[in-house]
N, C-alpha and C positions, 0 to 999 in steps of 0.2 A: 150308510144308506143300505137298503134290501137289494137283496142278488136284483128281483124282480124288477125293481126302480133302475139300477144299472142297465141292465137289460136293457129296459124299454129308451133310456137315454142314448146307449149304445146302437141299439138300431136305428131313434128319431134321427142319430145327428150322421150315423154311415147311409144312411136313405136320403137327408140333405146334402151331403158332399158328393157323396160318392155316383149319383145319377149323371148323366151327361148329355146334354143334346147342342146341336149347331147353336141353338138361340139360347144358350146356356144365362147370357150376358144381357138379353132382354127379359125383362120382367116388371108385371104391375107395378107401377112406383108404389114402394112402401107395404108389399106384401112377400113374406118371406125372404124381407134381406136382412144382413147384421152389418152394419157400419166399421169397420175396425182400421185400424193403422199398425204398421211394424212399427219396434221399435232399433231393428238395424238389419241392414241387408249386407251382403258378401261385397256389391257393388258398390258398395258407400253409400248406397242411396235409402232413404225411408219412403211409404207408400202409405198413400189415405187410398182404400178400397173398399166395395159392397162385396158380401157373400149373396149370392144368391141362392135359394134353396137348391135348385136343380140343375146344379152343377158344381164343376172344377175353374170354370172360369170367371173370377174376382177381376169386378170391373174397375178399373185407377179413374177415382170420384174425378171427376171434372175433363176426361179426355175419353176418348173412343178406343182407348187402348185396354189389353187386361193380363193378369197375371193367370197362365194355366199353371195350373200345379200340379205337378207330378208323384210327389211325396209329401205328407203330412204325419205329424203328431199331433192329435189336440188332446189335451189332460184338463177335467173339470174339477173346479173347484167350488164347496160353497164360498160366494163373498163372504158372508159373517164369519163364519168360524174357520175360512181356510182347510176345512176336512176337504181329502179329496173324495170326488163321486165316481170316476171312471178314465178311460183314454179309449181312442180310436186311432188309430193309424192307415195308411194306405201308401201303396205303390214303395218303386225303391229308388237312390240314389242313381244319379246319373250323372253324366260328363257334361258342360255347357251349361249347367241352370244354376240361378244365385240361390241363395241359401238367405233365408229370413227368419225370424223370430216378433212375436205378438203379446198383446194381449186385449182382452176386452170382456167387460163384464154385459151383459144380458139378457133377456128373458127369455125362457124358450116354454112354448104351453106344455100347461102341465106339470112342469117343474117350478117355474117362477126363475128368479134368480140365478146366475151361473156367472163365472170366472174364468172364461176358456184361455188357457196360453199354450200359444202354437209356436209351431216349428216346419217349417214347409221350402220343401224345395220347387223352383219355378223357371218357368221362363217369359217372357214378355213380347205380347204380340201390339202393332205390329214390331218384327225385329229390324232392328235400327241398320239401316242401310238396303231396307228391303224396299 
């Protein structure tokens, strides 16, 4: 892919993650979110979650709870040909947060198709005993 095409992925998807607000975790049903599930967490546990465009905080589909993320990898890939197109990254490792791994294929405009597998460290609100 073109420097220019990275680019432009590179900034769409660190302008989607990387913004933050309190209502990070509300948003129009079915306008700028991505569906995805881990495939293993640190805690033994796996997570069906929404990304929301304007935010850090991936809501856990079916509860009031969410995962803030503090560190991420995301590496894109084409689906068809498995070429990769880019990565993003943010924030750093810390003490206390599980450690997870993803993946999930979807559309993002403009590009069409994509293969995002992540790597994200988190924590889960609310925390258990709070």
């Amino acid at each position: 892919m073109g420097r220019r095409l990275r680019l432009w992925v590179t900034t769409l998807l660190a302008t989607i993650l990387l913004a933050s607000a309190p209502g990070a975790a509300i948003a129009e049903p079915g306008k700028n979110q991505i569906e995805a599930e881990t495939s293993s967490c640190s805690n033994g546990e796996n997570y069906a979650f929404v990304i929301n465009a304007m935010g850090k905080a991936w809501q856990l589909e079916g509860t009031n709870s969410n995962l803030i993320v503090k560190r991420y990898t995301l590496s894109y890939y084409d689906p068809v040909t498995g070429e990769f197109i880019g990565s993003d990254t943010y924030g750093k490792s810390r003490d206390g947060l599980i450690s997870c791994t993803g993946e999930v294929t979807t559309e993002l405009v403009g590009i069409g198709q994509v293969r995002v597998v992540a790597e994200f460290e988190a924590f889960l609100t609310p925390r258990s005993g709070a």
